[in-house]
VOFIFI-785507 format. One record per residue (C-alpha): residue in three letters; y, z negated, x. Coordinates in pm, whole numbers, padded with zeros to 5 digits, always signed. Example, Ala and Ser with C-alpha at 12.3 -4.5 7.8 and 13.67 -1.06 7.14 Angstrom:
<sites>
ALA-00450-00780+01230SER-00106-00714+01367
</sites>
This chain:
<sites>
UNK+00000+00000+00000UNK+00345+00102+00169UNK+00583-00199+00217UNK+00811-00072+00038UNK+00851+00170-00214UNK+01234+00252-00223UNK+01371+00633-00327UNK+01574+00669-00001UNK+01725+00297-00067UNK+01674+00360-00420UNK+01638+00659-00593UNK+01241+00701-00590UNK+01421+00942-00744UNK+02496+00294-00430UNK+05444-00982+00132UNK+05483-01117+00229UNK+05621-01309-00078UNK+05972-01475-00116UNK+05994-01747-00326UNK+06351-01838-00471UNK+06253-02172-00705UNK+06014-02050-00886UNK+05983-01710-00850UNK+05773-01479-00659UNK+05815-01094-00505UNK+05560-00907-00342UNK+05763-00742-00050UNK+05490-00530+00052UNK+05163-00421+00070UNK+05015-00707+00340UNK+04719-00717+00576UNK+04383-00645+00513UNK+04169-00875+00654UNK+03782-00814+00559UNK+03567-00601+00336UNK+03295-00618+00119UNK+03022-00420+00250UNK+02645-00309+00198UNK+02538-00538+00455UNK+02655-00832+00219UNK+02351-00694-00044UNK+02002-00754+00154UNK+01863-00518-00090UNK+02153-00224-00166UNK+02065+00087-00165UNK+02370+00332-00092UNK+02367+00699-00255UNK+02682+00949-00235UNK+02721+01226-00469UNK+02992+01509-00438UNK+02983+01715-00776UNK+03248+01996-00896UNK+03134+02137-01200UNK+02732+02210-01242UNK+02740+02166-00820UNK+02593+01862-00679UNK+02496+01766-00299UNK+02274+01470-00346UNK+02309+01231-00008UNK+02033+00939+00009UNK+02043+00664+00234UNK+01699+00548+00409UNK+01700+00144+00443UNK+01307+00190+00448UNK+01157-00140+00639UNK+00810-00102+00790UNK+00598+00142+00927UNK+00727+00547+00979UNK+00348+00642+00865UNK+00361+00454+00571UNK+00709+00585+00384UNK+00651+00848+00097UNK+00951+00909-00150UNK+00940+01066-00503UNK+01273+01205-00627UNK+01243+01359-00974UNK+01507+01666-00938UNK+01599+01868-01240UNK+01526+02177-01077UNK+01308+02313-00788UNK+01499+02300-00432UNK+01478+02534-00166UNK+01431+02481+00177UNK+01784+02565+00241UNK+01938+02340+00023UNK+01746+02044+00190UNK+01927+01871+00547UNK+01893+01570+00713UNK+02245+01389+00694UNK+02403+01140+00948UNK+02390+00803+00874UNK+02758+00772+00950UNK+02876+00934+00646UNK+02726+00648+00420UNK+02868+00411+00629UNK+03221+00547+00657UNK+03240+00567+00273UNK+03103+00254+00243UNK+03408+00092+00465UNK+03660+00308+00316UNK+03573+00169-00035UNK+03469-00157-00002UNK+03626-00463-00190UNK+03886-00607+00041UNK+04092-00925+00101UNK+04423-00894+00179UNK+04673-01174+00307UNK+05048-01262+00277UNK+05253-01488+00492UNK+05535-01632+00253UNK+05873-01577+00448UNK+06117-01923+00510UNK+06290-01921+00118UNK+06640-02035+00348UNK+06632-01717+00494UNK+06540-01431+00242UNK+06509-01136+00381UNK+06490-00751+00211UNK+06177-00528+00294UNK+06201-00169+00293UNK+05961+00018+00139UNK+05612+00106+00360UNK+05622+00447+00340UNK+05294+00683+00146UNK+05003+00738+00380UNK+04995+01142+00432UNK+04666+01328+00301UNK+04369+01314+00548UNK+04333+01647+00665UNK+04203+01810+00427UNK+01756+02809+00782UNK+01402+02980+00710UNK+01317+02960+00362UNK+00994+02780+00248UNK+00694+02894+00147UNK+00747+03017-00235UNK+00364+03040-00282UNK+00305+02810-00626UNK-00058+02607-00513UNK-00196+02477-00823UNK-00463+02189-00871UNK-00568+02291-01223UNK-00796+01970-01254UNK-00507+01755-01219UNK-00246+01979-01374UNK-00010+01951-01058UNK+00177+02261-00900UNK+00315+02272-00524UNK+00630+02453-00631UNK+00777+02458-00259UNK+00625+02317+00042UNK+00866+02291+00383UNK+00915+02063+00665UNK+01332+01942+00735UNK+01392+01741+01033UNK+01157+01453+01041UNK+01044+01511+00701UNK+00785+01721+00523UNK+00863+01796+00163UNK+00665+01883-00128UNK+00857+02025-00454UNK+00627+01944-00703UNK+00559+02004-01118UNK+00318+01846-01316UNK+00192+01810-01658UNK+00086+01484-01687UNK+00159+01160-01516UNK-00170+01021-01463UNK-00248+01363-01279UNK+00043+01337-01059UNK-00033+01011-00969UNK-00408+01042-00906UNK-00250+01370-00723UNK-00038+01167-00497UNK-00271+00905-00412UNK-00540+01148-00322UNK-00289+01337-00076UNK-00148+01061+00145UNK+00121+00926-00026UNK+00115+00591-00076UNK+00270+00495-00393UNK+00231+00164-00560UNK+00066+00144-00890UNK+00266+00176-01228UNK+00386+00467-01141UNK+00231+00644-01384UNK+00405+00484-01697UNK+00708+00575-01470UNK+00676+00939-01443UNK+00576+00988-01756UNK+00975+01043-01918UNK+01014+01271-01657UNK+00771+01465-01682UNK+00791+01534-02072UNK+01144+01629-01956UNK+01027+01907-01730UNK+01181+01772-01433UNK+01028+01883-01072UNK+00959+01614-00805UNK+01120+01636-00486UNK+00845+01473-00273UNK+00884+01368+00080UNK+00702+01169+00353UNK+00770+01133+00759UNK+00632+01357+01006UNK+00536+01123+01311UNK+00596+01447+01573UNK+00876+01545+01430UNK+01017+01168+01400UNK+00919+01100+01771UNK+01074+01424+01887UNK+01402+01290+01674UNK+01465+01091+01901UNK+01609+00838+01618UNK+01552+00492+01596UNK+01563+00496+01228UNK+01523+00764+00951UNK+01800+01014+00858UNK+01928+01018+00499UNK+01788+01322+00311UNK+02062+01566+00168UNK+02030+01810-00100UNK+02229+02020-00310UNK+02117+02206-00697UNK+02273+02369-00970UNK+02217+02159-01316UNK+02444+02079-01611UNK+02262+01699-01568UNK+02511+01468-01373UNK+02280+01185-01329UNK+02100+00958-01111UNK+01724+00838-01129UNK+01652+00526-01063UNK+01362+00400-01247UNK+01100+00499-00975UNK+01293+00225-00776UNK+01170-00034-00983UNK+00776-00015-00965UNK+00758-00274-00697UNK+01071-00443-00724UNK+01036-00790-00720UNK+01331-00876-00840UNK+01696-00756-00896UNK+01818-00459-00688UNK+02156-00367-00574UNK+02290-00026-00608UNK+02602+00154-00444UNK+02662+00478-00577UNK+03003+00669-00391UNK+03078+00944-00620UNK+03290+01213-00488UNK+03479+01466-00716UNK+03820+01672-00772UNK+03973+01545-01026UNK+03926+01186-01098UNK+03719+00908-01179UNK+03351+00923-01281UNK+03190+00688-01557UNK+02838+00565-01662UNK+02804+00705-01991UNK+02513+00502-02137UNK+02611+00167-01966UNK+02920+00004-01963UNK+03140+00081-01678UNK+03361-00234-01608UNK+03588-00267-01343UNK+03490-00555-01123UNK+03753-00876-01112UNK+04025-00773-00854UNK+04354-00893-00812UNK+04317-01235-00785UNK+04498-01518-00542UNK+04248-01766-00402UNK+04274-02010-00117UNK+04363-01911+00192UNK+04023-02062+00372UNK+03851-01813+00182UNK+03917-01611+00495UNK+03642-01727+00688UNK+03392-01780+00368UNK+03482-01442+00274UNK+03127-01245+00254UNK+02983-01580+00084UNK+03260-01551-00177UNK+03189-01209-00293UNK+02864-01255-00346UNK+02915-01548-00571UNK+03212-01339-00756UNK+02985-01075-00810UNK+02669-01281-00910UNK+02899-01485-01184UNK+03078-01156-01314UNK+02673-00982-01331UNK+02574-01254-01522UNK+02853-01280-01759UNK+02869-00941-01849UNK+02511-00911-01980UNK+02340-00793-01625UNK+02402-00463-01758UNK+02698-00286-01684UNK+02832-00065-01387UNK+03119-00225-01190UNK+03358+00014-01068UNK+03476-00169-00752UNK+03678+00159-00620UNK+03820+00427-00722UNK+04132+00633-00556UNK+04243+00944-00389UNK+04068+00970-00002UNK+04390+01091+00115UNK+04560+00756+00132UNK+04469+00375+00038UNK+04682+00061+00052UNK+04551-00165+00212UNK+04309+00072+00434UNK+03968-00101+00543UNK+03920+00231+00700UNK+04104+00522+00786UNK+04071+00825+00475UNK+03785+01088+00582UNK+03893+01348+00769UNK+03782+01697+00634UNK+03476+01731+00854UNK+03338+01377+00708UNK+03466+01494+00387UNK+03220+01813+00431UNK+02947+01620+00592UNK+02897+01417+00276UNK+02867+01723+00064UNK+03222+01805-00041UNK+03246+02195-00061UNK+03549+02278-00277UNK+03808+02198+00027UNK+03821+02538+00085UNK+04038+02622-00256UNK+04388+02584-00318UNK+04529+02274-00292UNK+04872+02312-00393UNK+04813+02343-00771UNK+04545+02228-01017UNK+04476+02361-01367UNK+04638+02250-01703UNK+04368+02008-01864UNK+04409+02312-02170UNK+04282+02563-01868UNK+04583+02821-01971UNK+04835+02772-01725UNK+04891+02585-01394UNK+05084+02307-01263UNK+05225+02175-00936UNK+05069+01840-00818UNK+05275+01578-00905UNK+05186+01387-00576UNK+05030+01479-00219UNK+04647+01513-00307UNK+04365+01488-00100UNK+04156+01727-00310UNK+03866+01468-00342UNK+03883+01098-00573UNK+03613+00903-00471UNK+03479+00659-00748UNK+03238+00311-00586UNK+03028+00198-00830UNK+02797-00068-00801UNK+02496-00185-01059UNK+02280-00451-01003UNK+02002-00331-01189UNK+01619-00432-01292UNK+01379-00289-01502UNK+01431-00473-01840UNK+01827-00470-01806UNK+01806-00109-01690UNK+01572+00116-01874UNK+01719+00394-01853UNK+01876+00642-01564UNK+02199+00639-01508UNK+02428+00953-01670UNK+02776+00961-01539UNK+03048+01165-01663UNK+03372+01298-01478UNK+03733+01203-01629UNK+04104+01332-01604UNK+04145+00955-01504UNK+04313+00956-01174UNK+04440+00563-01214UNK+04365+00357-00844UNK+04180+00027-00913UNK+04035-00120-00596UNK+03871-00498-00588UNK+04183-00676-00350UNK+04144-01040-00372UNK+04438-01201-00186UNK+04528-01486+00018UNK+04897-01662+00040UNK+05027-01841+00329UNK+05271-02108+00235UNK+05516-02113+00479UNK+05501-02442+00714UNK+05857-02479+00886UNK+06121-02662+00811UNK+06299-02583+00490UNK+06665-02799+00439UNK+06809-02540+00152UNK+06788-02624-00211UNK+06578-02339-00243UNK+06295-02431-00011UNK+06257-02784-00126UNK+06204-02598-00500UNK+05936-02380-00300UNK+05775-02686-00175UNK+05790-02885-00502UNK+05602-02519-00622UNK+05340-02547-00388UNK+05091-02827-00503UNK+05059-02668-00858UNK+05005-02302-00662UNK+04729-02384-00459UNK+04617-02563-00811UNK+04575-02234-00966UNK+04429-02076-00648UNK+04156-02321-00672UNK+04113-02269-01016UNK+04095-01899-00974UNK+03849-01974-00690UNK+03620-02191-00942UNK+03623-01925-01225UNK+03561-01651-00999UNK+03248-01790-00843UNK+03118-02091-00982UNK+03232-02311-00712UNK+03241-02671-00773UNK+03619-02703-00806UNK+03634-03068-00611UNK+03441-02916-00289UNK+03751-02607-00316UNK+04030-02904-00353UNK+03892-03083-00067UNK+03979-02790+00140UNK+04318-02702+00017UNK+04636-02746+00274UNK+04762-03045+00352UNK+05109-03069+00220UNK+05319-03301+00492UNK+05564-03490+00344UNK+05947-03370+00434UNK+06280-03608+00406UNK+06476-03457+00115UNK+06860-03467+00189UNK+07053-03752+00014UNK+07203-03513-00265UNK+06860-03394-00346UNK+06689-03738-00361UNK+07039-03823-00616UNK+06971-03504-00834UNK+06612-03587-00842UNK+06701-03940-00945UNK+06928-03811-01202UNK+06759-03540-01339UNK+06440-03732-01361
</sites>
């Protein structure tokens, strides 16, 4: 029995701020200061998909653990692929999207509130910078009612493009070949099959592999026509022992892409917490994520990105350059980029803004077999609106502060990092004691004598 049985990580187919009394001001766009990553997910599986129109190139990442001999995928595919619209992909792609993407902290450093000073505007980030075919011959076990559609070797990889008409053939096929799939798989296939997909089959060729010489395996790329604009992910669950995690980067030309038969949610963002959440960072995501999975019904698809790749604010990574941009299956760079098509398809329009040509869209599910029983369809929208998950930290500012106004700020502070630990609590789940017993330590400051009389006064 293979180790694991994971569709190419899942498919078996992821101010500063013045304060004057009371009142706040972001001046500008702060520091970013960490990201949440794949690496935070033991178990995420990373897929990127670049569609424009029926076009889709199909990039899976390979987090396969164990033995090269023992890996075998199963990718149902809603058409049969050619040789030449299978490639190996680099690694790097995943992981550049990934960072560019990722849910981010950000920090401010609150300026002295005796000495406001004016910002100027941070100016826009400018746009990034914009084989042998394989055997046709159909081979055809009639006993098991399973048909080698294509048959080709890519990189370290031999493929099989396979149709069936039944799932307990396919299965009893599979077995009988090599591959070593884990059982319920035939219950599995089954939807697929009565839906006439293919099955994009692939398992490691040691040579080839050794001759690689790669540490790990490449992610598989491919690219199909089909009006379907959806993911597979049910083969991912046969084995899984419990809940997997599921980044999906998808990559199109006008704006952002939905779940259409789950609910697509955008994940909590925009929230101040305390400022030691710096160093606890990767341990506080996970908790915010776990608490907002659970609360919204362990069903839904949280959109933790979404914004043009020619710019962000804050950047956890610079934008793609073109090249990347191409490597991870964009092809449309090559058309005009100066104007884009009425939504009513009669007339055109200048861009309103400097475009990159591609919106990426992060989505992230958390998915297991009961809360998840069907594939995921996604949709593409007009929606160009930028959402990313920021979560931000304010530093109170720690000098001395002799003006009316900064002993207001100060007399602001305890019930602000009140509310920050609040946040914190709601956020994650965090006992809310444990978070006040590391809030800042206010240190007491000598008020001037006409303070300490209007204080007196006032009450």
């Amino acid at each position: 029995m293979m180790k694991r049985f994971k569709l190419l990580s899942v498919l078996l187919v992821v101010v500063l701020a013045s304060f004057l009394f009371a009142a706040k001001a972001w001046a500008f766009c702060g520091f970013y200061v960490a990201k949440a990553d794949a690496k935070l997910f033991n178990r995420a599986s990373q897929v990127a998909i670049a569609r424009s129109g029926d076009k889709t190139v199909l990039t899976m990442a390979n987090d396969y653990k164990g033995d090269a001999k023992d890996f075998a995928i199963v990718v149902p595919v809603p058409v049969v692929v050619e040789q030449e619209q299978v490639t190996v992909s680099n690694a790097s792609i995943l992981e550049r999207l990934d960072a560019f993407s990722a849910p981010r902290l950000v920090e401010y450093f609150d300026s002295n509130p005796c000495e406001p000073v004016a910002y100027e505007a941070m100016p826009v980030p400018a746009a990034a910078p914009a084989r042998l075919r394989g055997g046709a011959a159909r081979n055809t076990d009639s006993s098991l009612g399973v048909t080698i559609e294509r048959k080709f070797t890519v990189g370290e990889y031999d493929i099989l493009v396979l149709s069936a008409k039944e799932s307990g053939g396919l299965e009893t096929w599979l077995l009988q070949n090599g591959y070593k799939i884990p059982r319920g798989a035939n219950a599995l296939l089954k939807p697929y099959i009565r839906q006439k997909m293919k099955f994009f089959v692939a398992k490691v060729n040691l040579e080839k592999f050794e001759q690689s010489g790669f540490q790990n395996l490449r992610p598989l790329q491919m690219t199909y026509n089909s009006p379907r604009f959806m993911l597979p992910i049910r083969l991912g669950m046969i084995n899984a022992d419990q809940a997997q995690d599921l980044l999906v980067y998808v990559l199109t030309p006008k704006g952002q892409t939905e779940v259409t038969n789950y609910r697509t949610v955008k994940v909590p963002s925009d929230n101040e917490i305390p400022p030691f959440v710096k160093n606890e960072f990767a341990d506080f995501y996970t908790a915010m994520f776990q608490t907002a999975y659970t609360r919204e019904g362990r069903n839904v698809a949280f959109l933790e990105y979404a914004w043009d790749m020619g710019n962000c604010d804050p950047c956890s990574a610079e934008p793609l350059s073109r090249q990347e941009l191409q490597a991870a299956g964009v092809f449309w760079l090559d058309q005009p980029q100066d104007e884009i098509p009425n939504p009513s398809g009669r007339r055109m329009m200048p861009r309103p803004w400097p475009q990159s040509g591609v919106f990426i869209t992060r989505l992230h599910m958390r998915y297991t077999r009961d809360k998840f029983p069907e594939d995921l369809m996604f949709q593409e929208t007009q929606n160009r609106d930028q959402f990313q998950g920021r979560y931000v930290l304010r530093h109170a500012f720690q000098g001395e502060m002799k003006c009316a106004a900064g002993q207001a700020y100060r007399r602001s502070l305890p019930k602000r990092f009140e509310q920050e630990a609040q946040n914190l609590a709601r956020l994650t789940g965090w006992n809310i004691q444990d978070i006040r017993n590391k809030l800042p330590k206010l240190e007491a400051q000598a008020l001037p004598w006409w303070d300490r009389l209007w204080e007196a006064f006032h009450g």
